[in-house]
N, C-alpha and C positions, 0 to 999 in steps of 0.2 A: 421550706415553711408551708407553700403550697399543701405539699402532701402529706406532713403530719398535721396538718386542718383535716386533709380530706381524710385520713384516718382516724380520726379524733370520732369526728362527726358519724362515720361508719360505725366504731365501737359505739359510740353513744343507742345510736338508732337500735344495735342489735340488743343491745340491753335492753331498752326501753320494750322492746319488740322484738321478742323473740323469736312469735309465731310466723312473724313471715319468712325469716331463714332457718327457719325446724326443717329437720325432714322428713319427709311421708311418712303419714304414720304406719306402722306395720301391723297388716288386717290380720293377723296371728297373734296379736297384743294387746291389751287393754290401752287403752289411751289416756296416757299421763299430762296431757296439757290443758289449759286451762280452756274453756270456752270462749267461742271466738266470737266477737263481735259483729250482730249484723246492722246496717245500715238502716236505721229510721226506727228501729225494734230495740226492746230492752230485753234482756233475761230475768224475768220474772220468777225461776224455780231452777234448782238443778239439781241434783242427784248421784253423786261420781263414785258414791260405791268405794271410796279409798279408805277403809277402815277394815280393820278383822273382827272378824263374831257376829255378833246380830245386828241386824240394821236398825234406823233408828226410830224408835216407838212415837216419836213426836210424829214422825209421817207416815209409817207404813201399819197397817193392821194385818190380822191374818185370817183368812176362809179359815175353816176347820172341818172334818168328817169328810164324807161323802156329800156333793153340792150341786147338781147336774148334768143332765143328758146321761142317765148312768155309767158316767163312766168308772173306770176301773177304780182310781186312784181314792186312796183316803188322806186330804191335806189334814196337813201337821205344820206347826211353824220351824222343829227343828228340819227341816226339810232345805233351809234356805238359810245359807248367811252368805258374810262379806268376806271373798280372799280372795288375793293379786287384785284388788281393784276393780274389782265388781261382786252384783249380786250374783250367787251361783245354788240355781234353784234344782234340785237333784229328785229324781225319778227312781226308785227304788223298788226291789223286790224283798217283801219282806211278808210275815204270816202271823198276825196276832188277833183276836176275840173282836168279834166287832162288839164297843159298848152299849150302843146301841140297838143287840139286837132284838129280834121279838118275832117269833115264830108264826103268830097269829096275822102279823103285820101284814099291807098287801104295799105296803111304800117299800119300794127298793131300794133306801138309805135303812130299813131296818130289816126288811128277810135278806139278807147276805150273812147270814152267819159269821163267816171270817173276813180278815182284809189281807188282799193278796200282795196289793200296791201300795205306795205310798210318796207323797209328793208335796208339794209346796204352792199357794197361792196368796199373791201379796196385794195390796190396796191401798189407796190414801182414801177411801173412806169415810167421811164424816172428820177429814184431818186436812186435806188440799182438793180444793174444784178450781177449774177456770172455763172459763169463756170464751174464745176464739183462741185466735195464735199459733204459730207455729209450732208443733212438738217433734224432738226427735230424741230416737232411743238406739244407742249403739249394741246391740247382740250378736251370740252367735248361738244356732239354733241346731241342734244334734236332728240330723235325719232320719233315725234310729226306726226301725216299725217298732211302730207304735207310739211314737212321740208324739202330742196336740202342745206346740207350745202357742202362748199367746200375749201380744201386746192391745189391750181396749180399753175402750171407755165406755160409761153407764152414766145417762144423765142423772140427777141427783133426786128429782120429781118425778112421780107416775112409776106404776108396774111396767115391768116388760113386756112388750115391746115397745109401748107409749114412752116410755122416759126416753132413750135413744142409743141405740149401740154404733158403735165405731171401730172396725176391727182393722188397727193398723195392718198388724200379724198376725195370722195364723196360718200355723203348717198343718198341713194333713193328707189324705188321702181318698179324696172324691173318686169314687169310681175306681179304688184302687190305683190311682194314678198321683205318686207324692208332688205337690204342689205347695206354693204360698199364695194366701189369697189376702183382698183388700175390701174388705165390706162395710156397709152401711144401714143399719136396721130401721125402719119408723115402725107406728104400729097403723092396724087396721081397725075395719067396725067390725070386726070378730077377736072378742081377747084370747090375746096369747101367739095370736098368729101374727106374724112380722113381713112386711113389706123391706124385699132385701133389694140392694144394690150391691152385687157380690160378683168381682172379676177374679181370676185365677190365673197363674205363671208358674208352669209346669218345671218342677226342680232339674228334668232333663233339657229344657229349653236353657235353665242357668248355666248349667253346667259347658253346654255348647261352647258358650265363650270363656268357660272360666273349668275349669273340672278338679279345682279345691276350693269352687264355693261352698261348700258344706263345713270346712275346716274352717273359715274366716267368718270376723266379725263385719257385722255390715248394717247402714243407716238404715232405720226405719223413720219415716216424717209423714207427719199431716200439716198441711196449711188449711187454716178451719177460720173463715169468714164471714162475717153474717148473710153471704149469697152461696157459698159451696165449702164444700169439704174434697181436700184434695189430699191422695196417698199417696206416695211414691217411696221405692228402697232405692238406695245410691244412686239416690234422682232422678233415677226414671219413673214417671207417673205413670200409677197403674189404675186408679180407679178416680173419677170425678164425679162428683154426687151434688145437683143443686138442690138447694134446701126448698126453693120454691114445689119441689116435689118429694118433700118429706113429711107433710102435713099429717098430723092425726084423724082418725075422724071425730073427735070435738073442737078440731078446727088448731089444736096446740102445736106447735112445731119442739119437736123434742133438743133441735140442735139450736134451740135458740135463752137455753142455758146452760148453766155451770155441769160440767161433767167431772165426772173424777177417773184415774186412773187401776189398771187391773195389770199383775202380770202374771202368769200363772203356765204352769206345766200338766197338764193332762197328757192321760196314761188311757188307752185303750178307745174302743168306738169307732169314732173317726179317724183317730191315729192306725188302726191297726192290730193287729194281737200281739200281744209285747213279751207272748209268753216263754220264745225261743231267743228274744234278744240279751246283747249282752250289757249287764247294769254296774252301774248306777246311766241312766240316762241324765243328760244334762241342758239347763237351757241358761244362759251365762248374759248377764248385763252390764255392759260396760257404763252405761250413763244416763240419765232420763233428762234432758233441756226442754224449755218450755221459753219461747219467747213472745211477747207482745208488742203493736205497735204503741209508738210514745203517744 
């Protein structure tokens, strides 16, 4: 009797609780389980990408055209849906009229004649903000030259660089050297120019320990409090940023409101010349959680 109790009680638990006798999830795979519970925090937002076709218009908006740092790429929203369980935003080579153009023009969103690139940028926009808390986002990020993919936030109020930038992820290629970096924008008393907190973790450092990290998906997280902002990928912290040194100069602190989110794939610049690589380029999102304290 003893021990169909104690079996009773096992089955019971594993039902109730599945996640704790799951097993690892496989970084080669989209993750099928539900969000885990953390301790003192609610999950305020989530985002699991398990649908086919287009994602859903209640939260996500779309960039469009050329948007900048000129880069190559002209976003499109057919650029981006939902398959196997995540966003899967694609980088492509393709050649059609820019409609925008204008010969006269000296903006290089209109003298570009053609469009060589094309690619996808998503937002909650004017649709989801929040306010501190934990965020993390499960990806996998193609190394590709020329790929800029990127996981950020934009505070809601004030022009760039005043409102406030937060760049969980971005991959790129400083100095010719592929890397992911973890930054933090405020602005200055000169507009337009940004006061950065920007560390970097050289993709041949990852590899070190791992040499299919490029093939795997893997956490991106901020803990964002009203004294710092803290970034870290599979938990290793890479960049700490206290807010007591992110002030404006009209005295505003950009992280001390609602931001909203970006995820977006850029094509050339900083990435690289993408003109001998092989396409579609890809930048794949398993998940976006957002949790807060109770």
């Amino acid at each position: 009797m003893k021990f169909k109790y104690y079996f009773l009680t096992i089955l019971i638990v594993f039902i109730i609780c599945p996640q704790i006798y799951s097993v690892p999830i496989n970084p080669y795979m989209s993750d099928t389980l539900q969000p885990i519970k953390l301790s003192g925090m609610k999950l305020v937002f989530n985002e699991e990408f398990n649908r086919d076709g287009d994602l859903n218009s209640e939260i996500w908006s779309f960039e469009t055209g050329f948007k900048r740092n000129e880069e190559l790429q002209w976003y499109q929203p057919k650029n981006a849906l939902c398959r196997n369980g995540c966003l899967v935003i694609e980088g492509r080579k393709e050649l059609f009229s820019n409609p925008d153009y204008n010969y006269d023009s000296k903006n290089w969103r209109e003298n570009r004649r053609e469009i060589n690139y094309t690619s996808a940028s998503v937002s909650t926009l004017e649709k989801r903000s929040w306010l501190f808390g934990r965020f993390e986002v499960r990806a996998r990020i193609d190394t590709t030259m020329g790929s800029w993919p990127a996981i950020w936030t934009l505070g809601i109020n004030n022009e760039w660089p005043s409102c406030g930038e937060i760049d969980m992820l971005e991959f790129y290629r400083p100095e010719d050297v592929p890397s992911i970096l973890a930054n933090v924008a405020s602005g200055t008393s000169t507009r337009y120019k940004p006061k950065w907190n920007s560390i970097r973790k050289t993709l041949s450092s990852l590899m070190k320990n791992d040499n299919e990290w490029p093939q795997k998906f893997h956490v991106w997280r901020m803990d964002w409090s009203r004294d710092s902002i803290n970034l870290y990928v599979d938990n290793e912290l890479l960049n700490t940023t206290l807010l007591s040194q992110t002030i404006n100069a009209d005295g505003s602190n950009p992280f001390l409101q609602p931001h909203y989110l970006l995820l977006n794939l850029a094509l050339g610049v900083n990435g690289g010349d993408p003109s001998q690589s092989h396409f579609p380029i890809t930048f794949e999102v398993d998940y976006v959680r957002i949790y807060q304290r109770n």
